[in-house]
N, C-alpha and C positions, 0 to 999 in steps of 0.2 A: 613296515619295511620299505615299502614304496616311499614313502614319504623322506624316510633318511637316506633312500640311494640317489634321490633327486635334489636334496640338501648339498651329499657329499658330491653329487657330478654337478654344481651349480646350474642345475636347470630351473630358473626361475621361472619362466610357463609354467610348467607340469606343478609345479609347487603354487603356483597360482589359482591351477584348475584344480587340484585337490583341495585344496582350503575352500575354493566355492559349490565343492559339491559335495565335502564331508563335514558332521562336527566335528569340533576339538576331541570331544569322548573318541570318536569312533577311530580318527587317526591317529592318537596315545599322544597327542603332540607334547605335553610334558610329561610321560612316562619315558625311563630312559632306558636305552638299550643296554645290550649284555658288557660293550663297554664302559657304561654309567655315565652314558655320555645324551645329550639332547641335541634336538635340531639346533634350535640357537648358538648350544657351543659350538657346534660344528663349523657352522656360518659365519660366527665372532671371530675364532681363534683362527680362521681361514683369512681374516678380513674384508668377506663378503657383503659389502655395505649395502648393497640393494636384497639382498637374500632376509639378511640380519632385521632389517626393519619392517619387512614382509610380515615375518614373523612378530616382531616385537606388537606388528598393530592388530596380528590375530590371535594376540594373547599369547605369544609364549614365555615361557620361564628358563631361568638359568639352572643349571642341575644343584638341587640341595649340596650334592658329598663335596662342593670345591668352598667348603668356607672358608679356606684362608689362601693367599698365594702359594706360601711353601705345598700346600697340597694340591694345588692343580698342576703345580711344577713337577713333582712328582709322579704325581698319575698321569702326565703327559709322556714321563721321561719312563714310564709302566711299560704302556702303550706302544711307543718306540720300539724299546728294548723288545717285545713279545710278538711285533710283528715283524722283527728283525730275524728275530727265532726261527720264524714258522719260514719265512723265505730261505733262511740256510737249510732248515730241515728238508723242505718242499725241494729245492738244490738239488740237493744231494741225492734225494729219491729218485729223480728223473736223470741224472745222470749214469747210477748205478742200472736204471732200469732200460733192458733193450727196445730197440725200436719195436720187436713187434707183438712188444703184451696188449694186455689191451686195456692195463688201466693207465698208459703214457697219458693217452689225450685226456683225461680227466683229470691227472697229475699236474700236467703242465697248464691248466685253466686255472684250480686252482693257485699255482705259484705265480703267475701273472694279476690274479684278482688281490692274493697278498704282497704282490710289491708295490700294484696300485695302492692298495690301502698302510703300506708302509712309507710311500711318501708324501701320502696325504696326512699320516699321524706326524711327518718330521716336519709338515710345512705350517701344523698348529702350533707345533713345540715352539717354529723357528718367529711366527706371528705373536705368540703368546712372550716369547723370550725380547721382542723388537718393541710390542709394545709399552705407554707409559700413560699412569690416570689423564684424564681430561683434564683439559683450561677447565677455567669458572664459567658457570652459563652467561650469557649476555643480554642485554638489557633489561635487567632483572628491575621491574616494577612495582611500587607496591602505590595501594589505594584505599581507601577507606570504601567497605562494602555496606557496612550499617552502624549502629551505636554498639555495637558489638561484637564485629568480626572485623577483617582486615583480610584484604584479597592481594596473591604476589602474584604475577605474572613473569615470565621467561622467555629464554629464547636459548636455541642448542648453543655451545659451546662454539668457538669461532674454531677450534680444532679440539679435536676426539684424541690424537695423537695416537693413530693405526686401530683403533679398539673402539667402537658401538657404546655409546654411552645407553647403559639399560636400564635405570633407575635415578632418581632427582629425592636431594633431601631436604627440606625447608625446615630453619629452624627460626626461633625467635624468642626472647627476652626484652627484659626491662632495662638490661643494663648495653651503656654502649659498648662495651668489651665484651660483651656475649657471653658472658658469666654471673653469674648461674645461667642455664638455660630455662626458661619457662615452658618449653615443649618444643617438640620433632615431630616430624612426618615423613616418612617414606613411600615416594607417588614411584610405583611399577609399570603406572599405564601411561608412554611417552605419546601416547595422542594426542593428551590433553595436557601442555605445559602452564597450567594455574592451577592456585588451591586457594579455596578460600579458611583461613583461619577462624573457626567459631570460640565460643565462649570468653570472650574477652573482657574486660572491663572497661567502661567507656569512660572515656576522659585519659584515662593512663597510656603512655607514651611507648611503645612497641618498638626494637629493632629488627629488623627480618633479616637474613642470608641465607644463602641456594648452594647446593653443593650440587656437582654430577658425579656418576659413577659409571669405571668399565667395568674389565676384567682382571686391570692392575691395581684396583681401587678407586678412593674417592679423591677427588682432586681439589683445587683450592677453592674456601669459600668468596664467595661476590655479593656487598654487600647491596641493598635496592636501593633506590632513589625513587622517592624521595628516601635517607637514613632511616627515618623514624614516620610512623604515624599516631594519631588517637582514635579510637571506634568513635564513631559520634553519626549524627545527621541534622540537616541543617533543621528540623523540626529542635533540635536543642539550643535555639536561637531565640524562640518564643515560645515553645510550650504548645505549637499544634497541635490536634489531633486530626489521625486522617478522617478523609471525608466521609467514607464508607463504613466507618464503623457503628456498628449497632444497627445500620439502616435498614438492611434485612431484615433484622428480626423484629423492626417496626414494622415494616410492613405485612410480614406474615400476620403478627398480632391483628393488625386491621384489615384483612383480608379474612381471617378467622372471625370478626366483629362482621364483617358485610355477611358470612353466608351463613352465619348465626339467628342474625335478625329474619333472615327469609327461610329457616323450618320449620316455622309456623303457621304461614303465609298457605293461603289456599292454593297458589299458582304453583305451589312444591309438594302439596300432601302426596300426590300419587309418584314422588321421586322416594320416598321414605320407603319404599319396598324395591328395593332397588331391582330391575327386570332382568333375569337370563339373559346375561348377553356372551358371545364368546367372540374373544379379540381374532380378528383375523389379518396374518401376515400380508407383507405389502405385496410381495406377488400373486396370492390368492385374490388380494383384495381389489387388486386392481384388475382382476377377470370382470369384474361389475360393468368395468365402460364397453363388456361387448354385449349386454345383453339387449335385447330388442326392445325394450319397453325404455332405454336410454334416450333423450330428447336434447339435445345440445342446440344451440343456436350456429347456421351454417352462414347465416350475412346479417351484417348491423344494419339496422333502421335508426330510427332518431331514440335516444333510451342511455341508459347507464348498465354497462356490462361486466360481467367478470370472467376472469381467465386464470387456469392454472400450468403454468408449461412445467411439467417435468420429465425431465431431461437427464441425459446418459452423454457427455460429451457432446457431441454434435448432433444426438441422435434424440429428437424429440414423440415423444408417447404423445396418438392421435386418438381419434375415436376409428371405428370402422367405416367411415366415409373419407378417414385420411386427411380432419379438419381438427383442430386444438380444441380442446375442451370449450365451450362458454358458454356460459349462461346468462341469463337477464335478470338483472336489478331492478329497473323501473324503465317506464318509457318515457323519462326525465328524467332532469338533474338541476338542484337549484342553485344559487349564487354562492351556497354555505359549503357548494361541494367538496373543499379543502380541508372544512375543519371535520368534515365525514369519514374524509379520506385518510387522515389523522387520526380518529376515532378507530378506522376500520385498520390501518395500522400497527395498531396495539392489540387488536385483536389478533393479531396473526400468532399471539405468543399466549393466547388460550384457546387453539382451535377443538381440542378436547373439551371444551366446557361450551360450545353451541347449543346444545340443545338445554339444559340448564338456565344460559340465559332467552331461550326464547320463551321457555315456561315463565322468568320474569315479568315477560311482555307480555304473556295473552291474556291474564284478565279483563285489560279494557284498551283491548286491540280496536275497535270499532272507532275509538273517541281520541286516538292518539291527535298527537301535533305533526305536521310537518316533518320535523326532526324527526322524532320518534319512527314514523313509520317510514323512514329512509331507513333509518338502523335497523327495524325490522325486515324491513325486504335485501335487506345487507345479509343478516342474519340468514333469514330463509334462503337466501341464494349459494351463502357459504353450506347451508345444510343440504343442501339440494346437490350441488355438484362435490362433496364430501359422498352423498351416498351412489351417486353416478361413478365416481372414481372407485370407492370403496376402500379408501382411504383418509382418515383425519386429517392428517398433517398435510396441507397445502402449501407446505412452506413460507418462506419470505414476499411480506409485497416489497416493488418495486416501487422506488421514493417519487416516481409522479404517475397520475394518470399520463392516457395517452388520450387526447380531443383531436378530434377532427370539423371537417368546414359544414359535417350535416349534422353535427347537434349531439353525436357518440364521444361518450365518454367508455373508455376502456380501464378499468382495474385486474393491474397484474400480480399475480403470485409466480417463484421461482422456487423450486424446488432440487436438488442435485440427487440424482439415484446413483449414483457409479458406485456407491457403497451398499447399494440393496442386494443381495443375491438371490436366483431364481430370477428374474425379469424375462428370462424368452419367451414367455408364452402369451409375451402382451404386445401389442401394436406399436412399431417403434414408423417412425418415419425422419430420412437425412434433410436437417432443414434447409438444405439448397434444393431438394425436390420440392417441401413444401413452399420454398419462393415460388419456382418454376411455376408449378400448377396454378399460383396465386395470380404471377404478373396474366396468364391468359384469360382471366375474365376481372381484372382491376381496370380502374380507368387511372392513366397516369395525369390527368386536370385534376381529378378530384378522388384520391386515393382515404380510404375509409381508415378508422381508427385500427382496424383489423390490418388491411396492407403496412400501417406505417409501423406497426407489430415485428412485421414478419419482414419488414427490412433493415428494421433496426433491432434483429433479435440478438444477432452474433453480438454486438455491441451490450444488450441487456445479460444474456447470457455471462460476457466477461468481469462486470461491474457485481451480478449476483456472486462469485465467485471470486473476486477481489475482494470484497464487502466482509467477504469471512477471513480475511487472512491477516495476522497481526506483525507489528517490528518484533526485529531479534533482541533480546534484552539488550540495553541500553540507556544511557543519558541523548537524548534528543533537542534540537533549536526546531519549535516549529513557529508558523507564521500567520498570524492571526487576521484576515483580509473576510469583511462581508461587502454586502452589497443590498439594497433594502428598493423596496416598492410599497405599493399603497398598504395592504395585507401581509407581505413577509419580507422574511431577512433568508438572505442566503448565504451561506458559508463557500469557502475555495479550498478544495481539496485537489491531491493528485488524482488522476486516474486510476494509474496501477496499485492505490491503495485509499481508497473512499472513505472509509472511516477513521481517517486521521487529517490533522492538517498539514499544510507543507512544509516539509522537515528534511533537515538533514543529520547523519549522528557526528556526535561530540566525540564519545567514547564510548566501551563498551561495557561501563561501571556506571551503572542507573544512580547510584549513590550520588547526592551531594552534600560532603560534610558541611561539619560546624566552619570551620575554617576558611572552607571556600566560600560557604555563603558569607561569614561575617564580611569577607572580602570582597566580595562582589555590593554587599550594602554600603561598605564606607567608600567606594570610589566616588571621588565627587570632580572628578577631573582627568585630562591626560597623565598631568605628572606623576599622578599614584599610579598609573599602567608603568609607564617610564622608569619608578622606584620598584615596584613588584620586578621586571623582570632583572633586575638586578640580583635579587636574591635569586640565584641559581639552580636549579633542581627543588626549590622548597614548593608543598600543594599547590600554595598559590599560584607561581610564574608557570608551572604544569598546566593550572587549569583553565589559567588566560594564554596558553598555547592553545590548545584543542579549542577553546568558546571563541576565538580572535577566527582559527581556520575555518571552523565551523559557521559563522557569521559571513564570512566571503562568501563561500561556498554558496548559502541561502542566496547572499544577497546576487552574487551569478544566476542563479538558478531563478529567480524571479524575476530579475532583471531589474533592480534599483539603480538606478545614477547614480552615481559615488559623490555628486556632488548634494543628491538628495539624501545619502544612505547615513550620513550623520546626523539627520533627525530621527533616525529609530531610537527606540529604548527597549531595553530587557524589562520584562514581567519582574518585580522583584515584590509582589507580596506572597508566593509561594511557589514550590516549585512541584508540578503538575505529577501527579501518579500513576499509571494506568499499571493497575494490577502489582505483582511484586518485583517485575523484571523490566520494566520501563517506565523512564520519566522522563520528563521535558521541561524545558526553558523555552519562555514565548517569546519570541521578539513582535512588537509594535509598533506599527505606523505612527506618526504623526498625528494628534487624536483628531483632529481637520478630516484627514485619511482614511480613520478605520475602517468606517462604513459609508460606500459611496453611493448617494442618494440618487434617484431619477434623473437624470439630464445632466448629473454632475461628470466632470468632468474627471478621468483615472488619471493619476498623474505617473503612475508607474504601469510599465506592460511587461506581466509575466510571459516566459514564453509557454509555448503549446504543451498538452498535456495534463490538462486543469480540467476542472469541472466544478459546478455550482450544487451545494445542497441544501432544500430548504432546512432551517437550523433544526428543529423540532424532526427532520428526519433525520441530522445528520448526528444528534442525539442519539436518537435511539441506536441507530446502525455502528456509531461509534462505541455505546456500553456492551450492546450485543457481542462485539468480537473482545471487548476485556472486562467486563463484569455483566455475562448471560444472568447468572444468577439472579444477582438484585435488578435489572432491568426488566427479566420477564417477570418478578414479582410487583413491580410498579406497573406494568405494563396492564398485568390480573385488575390490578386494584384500579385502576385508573381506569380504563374501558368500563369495569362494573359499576364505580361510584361516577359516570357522565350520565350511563343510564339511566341509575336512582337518580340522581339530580334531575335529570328530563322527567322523569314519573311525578316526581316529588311536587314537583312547579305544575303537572297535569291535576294532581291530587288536590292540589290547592283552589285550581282554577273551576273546577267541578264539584269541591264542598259547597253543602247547600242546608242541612241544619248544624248548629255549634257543634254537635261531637262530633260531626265529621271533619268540620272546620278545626277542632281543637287536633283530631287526629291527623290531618296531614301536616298541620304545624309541627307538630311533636317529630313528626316522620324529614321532614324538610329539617328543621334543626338538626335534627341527628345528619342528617348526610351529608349540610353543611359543615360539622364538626368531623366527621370524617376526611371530608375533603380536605379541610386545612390542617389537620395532623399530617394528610399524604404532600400537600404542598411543601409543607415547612422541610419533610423528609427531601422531596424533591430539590427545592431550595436548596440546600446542603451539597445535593450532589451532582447543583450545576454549574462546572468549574468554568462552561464557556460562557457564562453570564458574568459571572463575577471577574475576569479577566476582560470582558466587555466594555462592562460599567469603568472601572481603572483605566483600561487606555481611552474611553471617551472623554476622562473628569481631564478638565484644562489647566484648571487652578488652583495650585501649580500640576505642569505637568509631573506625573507622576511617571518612576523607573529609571533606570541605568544606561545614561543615554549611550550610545552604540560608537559617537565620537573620545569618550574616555577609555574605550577599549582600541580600536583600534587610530593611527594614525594617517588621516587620508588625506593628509600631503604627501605622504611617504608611501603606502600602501596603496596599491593599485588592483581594483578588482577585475577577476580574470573573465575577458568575452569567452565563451564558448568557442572549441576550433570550426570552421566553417566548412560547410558540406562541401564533398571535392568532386560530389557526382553534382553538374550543372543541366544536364538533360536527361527525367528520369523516365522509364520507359512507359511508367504511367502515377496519377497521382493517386495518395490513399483518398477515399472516397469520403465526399462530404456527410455531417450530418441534416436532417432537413433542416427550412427552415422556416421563418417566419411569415405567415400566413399571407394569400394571396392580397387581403387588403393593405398590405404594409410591402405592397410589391414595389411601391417608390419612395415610398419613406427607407426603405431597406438597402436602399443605394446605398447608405453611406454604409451600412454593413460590409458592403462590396469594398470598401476600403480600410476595414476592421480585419482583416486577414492579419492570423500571425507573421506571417512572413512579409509585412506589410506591403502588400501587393494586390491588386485588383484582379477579379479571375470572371470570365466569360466564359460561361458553359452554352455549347452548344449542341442539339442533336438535331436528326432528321426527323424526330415527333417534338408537339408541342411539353415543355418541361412541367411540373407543379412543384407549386409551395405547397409545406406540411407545416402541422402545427409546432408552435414553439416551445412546446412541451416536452418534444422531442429536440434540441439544439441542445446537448452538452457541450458541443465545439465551440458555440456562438456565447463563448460566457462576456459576462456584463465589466468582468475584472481582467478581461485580457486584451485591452486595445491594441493597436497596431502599434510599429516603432513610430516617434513622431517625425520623421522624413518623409511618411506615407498617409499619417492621419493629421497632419498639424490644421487648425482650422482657424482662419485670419478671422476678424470682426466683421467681415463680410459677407461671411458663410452662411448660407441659411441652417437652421436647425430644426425645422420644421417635421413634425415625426418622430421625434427624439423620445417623445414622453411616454410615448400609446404601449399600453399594455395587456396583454392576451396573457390568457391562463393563470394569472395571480404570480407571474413570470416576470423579475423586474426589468424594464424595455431601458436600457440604460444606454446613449449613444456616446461610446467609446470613444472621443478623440482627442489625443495628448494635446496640452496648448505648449509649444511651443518659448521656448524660455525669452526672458527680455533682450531685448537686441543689445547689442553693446553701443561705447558712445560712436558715433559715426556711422553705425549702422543704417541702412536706409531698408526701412519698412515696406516688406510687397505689399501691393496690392492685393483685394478679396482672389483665392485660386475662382478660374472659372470652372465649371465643372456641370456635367450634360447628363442627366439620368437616363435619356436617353440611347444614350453611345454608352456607356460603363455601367453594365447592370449587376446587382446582384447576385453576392453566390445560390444562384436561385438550386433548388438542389432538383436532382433528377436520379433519386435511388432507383426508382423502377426499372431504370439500365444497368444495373447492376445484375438483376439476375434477366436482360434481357439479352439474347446471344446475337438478334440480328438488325439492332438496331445500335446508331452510334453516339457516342460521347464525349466530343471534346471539348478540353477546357484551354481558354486563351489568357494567358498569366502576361499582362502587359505592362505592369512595374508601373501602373497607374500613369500608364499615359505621358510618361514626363518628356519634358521639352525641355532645353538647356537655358539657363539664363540666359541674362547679357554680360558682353565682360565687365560692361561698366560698372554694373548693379554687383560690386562684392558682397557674400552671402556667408552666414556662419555654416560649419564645414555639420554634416549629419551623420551620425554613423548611421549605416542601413543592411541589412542582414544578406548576405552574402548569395543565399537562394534567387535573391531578386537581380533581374539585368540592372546593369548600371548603364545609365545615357548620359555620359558626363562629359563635359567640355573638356577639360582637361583630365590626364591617368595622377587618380588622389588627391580629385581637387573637385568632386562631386557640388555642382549647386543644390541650389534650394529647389526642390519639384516643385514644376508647375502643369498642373491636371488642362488637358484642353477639352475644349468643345468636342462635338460632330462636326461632320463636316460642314453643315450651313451654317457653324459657328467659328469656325477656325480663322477669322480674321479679326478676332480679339483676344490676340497671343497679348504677354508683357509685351509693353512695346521699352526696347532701351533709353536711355537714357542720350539727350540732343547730343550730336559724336561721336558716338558710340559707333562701331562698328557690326554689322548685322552679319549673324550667322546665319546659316541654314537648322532649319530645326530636323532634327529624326530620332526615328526613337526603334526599338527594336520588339518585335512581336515573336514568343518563338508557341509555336502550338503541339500538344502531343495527346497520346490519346489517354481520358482520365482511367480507363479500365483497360485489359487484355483484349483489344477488338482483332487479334490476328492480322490488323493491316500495316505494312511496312511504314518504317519510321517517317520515309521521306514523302509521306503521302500529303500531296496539296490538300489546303483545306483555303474556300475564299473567305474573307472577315468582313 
């Protein structure tokens, strides 16, 4: 009752707040009342368009009894007539009746509540009588969804004509006249205006149309565009199969083969009974970290450590001294620590099977290798702070260690609890107290692998938490960019989403049929784009809309010159799968490009919001968020047959008569054939190699060059709009950086700013470098714009190569394009390490409240040409002061000395006339120090 007196008095609130705090059940929302009437009709026939679809999105129904119009017309003109009645009755009774009975006032309540509701029944009639069916929906879409369905999309009617369209009916046939019909659908639920058509026949040619319905009926159909489609996918082009099929079930097989072999094995006899154990819950379980006889490590020495932070939002589980979980590994770490760390990796996705594999290990624990007893003391360390926690699951490691300058290596696990229930009764602590407490006994010179932890936690924290999150279904452009050093290759990914590459979407139909793909392989020029779009609404000219948008779009978003951006190509030896609801189109660099080697030089600079991942991590982390499954089965299999292979090669090295020699042969063969059964599986399902290998191969260059899709005489890619705050009140806070011995090699880093701008950090204590293990910001693929990094043949480079942590040291600076003819060539820039240091980073101010931090962003120093010296014109990113001679006529930056160097400015050209030089310095404070804006600071 409530519900329909808040219908009838159009209170939309109250009808708001009752659908949020009751079910459907409980409010009868389509039972109808004594009039046979529902909420909805009430609301429709009222013409209540915001009421009407309130309702519509929380499910309600039209009343069964109105199935044709003569009958609602009727029972409306009921309705009327009957509350007409009761008003003349009600009349006349209060008339007849004296003033002073005493049921007047209840007479006359009632005959006022009946006239309301008599001209609320004449103003349905008179809505119901005014209105007429809906237009056709609009923009009715259709698309090919697989080899066997077909997906319509919609859009509401461009007018309803006074009446709530409450229902959509999609029909479709073989024939262009819609006769015969092959099937109907009637969609109730206007939330979601698509349906996908299943059971289709692929190949065969489909017409779609969309009808809408009110309360006068159905109005006219609208047919889609494209007219017709075929079920197909572009896998019906050559006969692929996807990648992932059957792979699982290999490897299960061979994961059932590895722990087969070992229940025989003396190091398993005593797991064959298996011990009493009783599983305990993660809030009981984690009572363990209070108990006294717990030993955690409170400060790093020189050693390899591990750490588990989990975490509840901001709110970090400590021990009872209010320190993060850690334990010791070793009290070293050797050169191989990468492919341990890698090792240890994989392990994160059997932490229930530790002790298992430690019973592996112990037979001839005394006599191990190197390797080996890393892994075991890996092992033992995960088992140790697994029963300190009193929880298995350690969660996710973090894709690098954290090194520091005293010989600490840090391995991190990440964990998210805000899904466990019961957690109060465990030790939480807010990670800006554990900064706080941390900055009062850290030294900011030489901050330990532990400090550079807990200042870059917020940072670790977002990435473990981005790392799990996947695209909306979808067809996706993503952009395939490494970068390699002596030992590995890194990948470029976004921030806000780590486990993919940088992408933008196409459409919202993952599908790429037969048609578009045959389309996309025979392009072998502009003029076939040119003829495509001519054919009007057909798949094709659709699909080279969306892949043409989508292509700017990236190439904005990374930032390619348009005059560079016609050497891309599209990936065209397949089109990439992740799982059933997204797929992607790669676009590739230049195969010169793909992968930018030590000291080489990035020709293109993405902007800000990138990050680098070693490939082999960015593997795993990528399968984890769309095929967990098969990944943490390879992950099983793969950890346990490195360690038989370590055994196996021990086994070997320690046979001393023939049968023991024949038997660890026998044993080494088998695990090398295991091995390569899990390779070849591996093999198969590593699509970023095999997209690798293709845009490295030169000859010929292979793919769909990006010049035959788009026209880039014509077509002009769009800058980003430029920041309109020019003074901000403080800057986001660097990541560290590159270690104090590369504290002047690192200069040119200082000119490697995305906003290609040089930054001078200053405080009242002395600053420190951090290891380079921690610089996500400092990526190798994001040079500066070349106005700010360009480097003449006289620049030194010195520094460029050195590389820390298996990290590639790659010195970002664009070269500069050829001069034009007449052009006159600067001279080498001068440029002072001295004067212009370093984003040397200084987090420990961050959580330091009475100490200060300002950064001096001085646009790198520039000094105006000469006029005589005309110079090709730069674009430069709009964040940066411009010191330009003339307004849109910026020269070429010229970086100067120190002061005892400032009298080897360019000097003009003989005639020339001599300006003054100035340049503008503006300074503000990089954090909230509470001091006013305009507070002097000297430079």
């Amino acid at each position: 009752e409530a519900l329909f007196e808040a219908v009838e008095h159009q209170e939309i609130d109250l009808v708001q707040l009752l659908l949020a705090q009751y079910s459907l059940e409980e409010l009868d929302l389509n039972t109808p009342n004594s009039e046979g009437l529902l909420p909805l009709d009430i609301a429709i026939m009222t013409n209540n368009v915001p009421m009407a679809k309130l309702l519509l999105h929380a499910g309600a129904k039209e009343s069964p009894h109105f199935v044709s119009l003569e009958g609602r017309a009727v029972h409306l003109t009921t309705l009327v007539r009957e509350a007409e009645q009761r008003v003349n009755d009600l009349t006349a009774q209060v008339v007849n009746e004296g003033p002073g009975e005493r049921d007047a006032s209840e007479r006359e309540r009632q005959l006022k509540a009946w006239e309301w509701r008599h001209r609320l029944f004449k103003r349905m009639k008179t809505g119901f009588e005014h209105a007429r069916p809906p237009e056709a929906p609009s923009n009715v879409r259709l698309s090919v969804s697989s080899n066997s369905s077909l997906q319509v999309t919609f859009h509401e009617p461009l007018s309803v004509n006074s009446a709530v369209v409450t229902k959509y009916k999609v029909e479709w046939s073989c024939c262009p006249s819609m006769s015969p019909l092959m099937g109907e659908v009637v969609l109730e639920d206007v939330r979601s205006l698509q349906h996908t058509i299943t059971g289709l026949t692929s190949g065969a040619q489909y017409y779609v149309q969309v009808l809408a319905y009110n309360m006068k009926g159905w109005g006219p159909a609208q047919r889609s565009i494209p007219s017709c489609a075929e079920p197909s996918s572009w896998r019906d082009v050559d006969g692929c199969e996807q990648r992932h099929k059957g792979q699982k079930e290999a490897l299960d097989q061979l994961l059932s083969q590895i722990k087969e072999a070992h229940q025989h094995c003396r190091c398993h006899e005593q797991c064959r009974v298996p011990p009493h154990t009783r599983k305990h819950s993660v809030s009981k379980s984690l009572r363990h970290l209070f108990q006294p006889t717990s030993k955690f490590v409170k400060s790093l020495k020189r050693g390899l450590y591990l750490t588990s932070i989990l975490y509840r939002e901001d709110n970090i589980l400590v021990t009872p001294e209010d320190q993060i979980p850690i334990v010791e590994i070793d009290d070293s770490y050797s050169s191989s620590l990468m492919q341990d760390f890698l090792w240890f990796t994989k392990v994160s996705c059997l932490w229930e099977e530790i002790p298992w594999m430690q019973q592996c290990l112990s037979p001839s624990q005394s006599s191990y290798s190197c390797a080996l007893q890393t892994r075991l003391k890996m092992l033992q360390a995960v088992s140790q702070l697994q029963g300190m926690l009193g929880t298995q699951d350690l969660g996710r490691v973090y894709f690098e260690p954290i090194k520091d300058k005293h010989g600490n290596a840090l391995l991190v696990t990440l964990r998210d609890l805000s899904a466990s229930p019961g957690l109060d009764s465990v030790r939480w602590a807010q990670l800006c107290k554990l900064q706080l407490q941390r900055k009062s006994i850290s030294s900011p010179e030489e901050p330990t692998a532990l400090d550079m932890l807990l200042i870059t936690l917020h940072e670790k924290l977002a990435y473990h938490r981005r790392s799990r999150q996947t695209l909306s279904p979808g067809l996706y452009l993503g952009y395939l960019k490494l970068c390699s050093s002596v030992d590995q290759i890194r990948v470029l990914v976004p921030q806000k989403l780590p486990n993919m590459l940088c992408h933008v979407k196409i459409r919202d139909n993952p599908n790429v049929s037969r048609e578009e793909w045959e389309w996309l392989l025979s392009l072998g020029s502009l003029e076939d784009t040119v003829a495509t779009e001519q054919r009007v609404h057909s798949p094709q000219q659709l699909f080279l809309q969306d892949l043409r948008s989508a292509a700017m779009e990236l190439m904005t978003h990374i930032n390619i010159p348009v005059n560079q951006a016609q050497e891309f190509r599209i990936y065209s030896q397949e089109v990439l799968e992740f799982g059933e609801k997204v797929s992607m189109l790669l676009l590739l660099p230049p195969s010169d490009d793909v992968c930018t080697a030590p000291g080489q030089n990035n020709p293109y600079s993405p902007r800000s919001g990138f990050l680098t991942l070693p490939l082999q991590i960015f593997e795993l982390v990528h399968f984890d968020a769309y095929c967990p499954s098969f990944i943490g089965q390879y992950c099983r299999v793969s950890a346990l047959l490195e360690l038989e292979s370590l055994m196996s090669q021990q086994s070997l090295r320690e046979a001393f008569s023939e049968s023991e020699l024949l038997a660890a042969k026998q044993k080494h063969q088998q695990v090398q054939e295991h091995m390569q059964q899990m390779e070849e599986v591996w093999r198969e399902a590593r699509w970023i190699m095999d997209s690798l290998q293709y845009a490295r191969y030169k000859q010929p260059s292979g793919g769909v060059s990006l010049g035959w899709i788009i026209d880039f005489s014509q077509d002009v890619v769009p800058d980003k709009p430029s920041s309109t705050s020019s003074q901000p009140d403080y800057l986001p806070s660097p990541m560290p950086s590159p270690e104090t011995s590369r504290k002047h090699n690192s200069d040119f880093h200082g000119l490697s700013d995305e906003e290609g701008s040089s930054e001078v950090f200053l405080t009242t204590d002395s600053d420190y470098d951090s290891s380079r293990a921690q610089s996500p910001r400092e990526l190798d693929l994001l040079p500066p714009s070349p106005c700010s990094s360009a480097m003449e043949p006289g620049f030194s480079r010195e520094g460029a190569g050195g590389l820390r942590d298996c990290t590639p040291d790659v010195l970002q600076a664009s070269e500069p394009p050829p001069p034009e003819p007449g052009d006159r060539r600067h001279p080498a820039e001068l440029f002072d390490s001295d004067f212009i240091l370093p984003s040397r980073q200084i987090e420990l101010l961050r959580i330091t409240e009475k100490r200060q931090a300002l950064c001096v962003r001085t646009s790198s120093l520039e000094f105006p040409a000469s006029l005589a010296s005309p110079q090709r014109r730069w674009h430069r990113p709009s964040s940066v002061d411009r010191c330009s001679t003339e307004r849109g006529h910026p020269p070429l930056p010229t970086r100067a000395r120190s002061e005892e160097g400032t009298t080897r400015f360019l000097e003009p050209s003989p005639g020339a006339r001599r300006k003054s030089s100035y340049m503008t310095i503006r300074v503000y404070p990089q954090y909230r120090t509470g001091l006013p804006k305009e507070t002097s600071v000297k430079v």
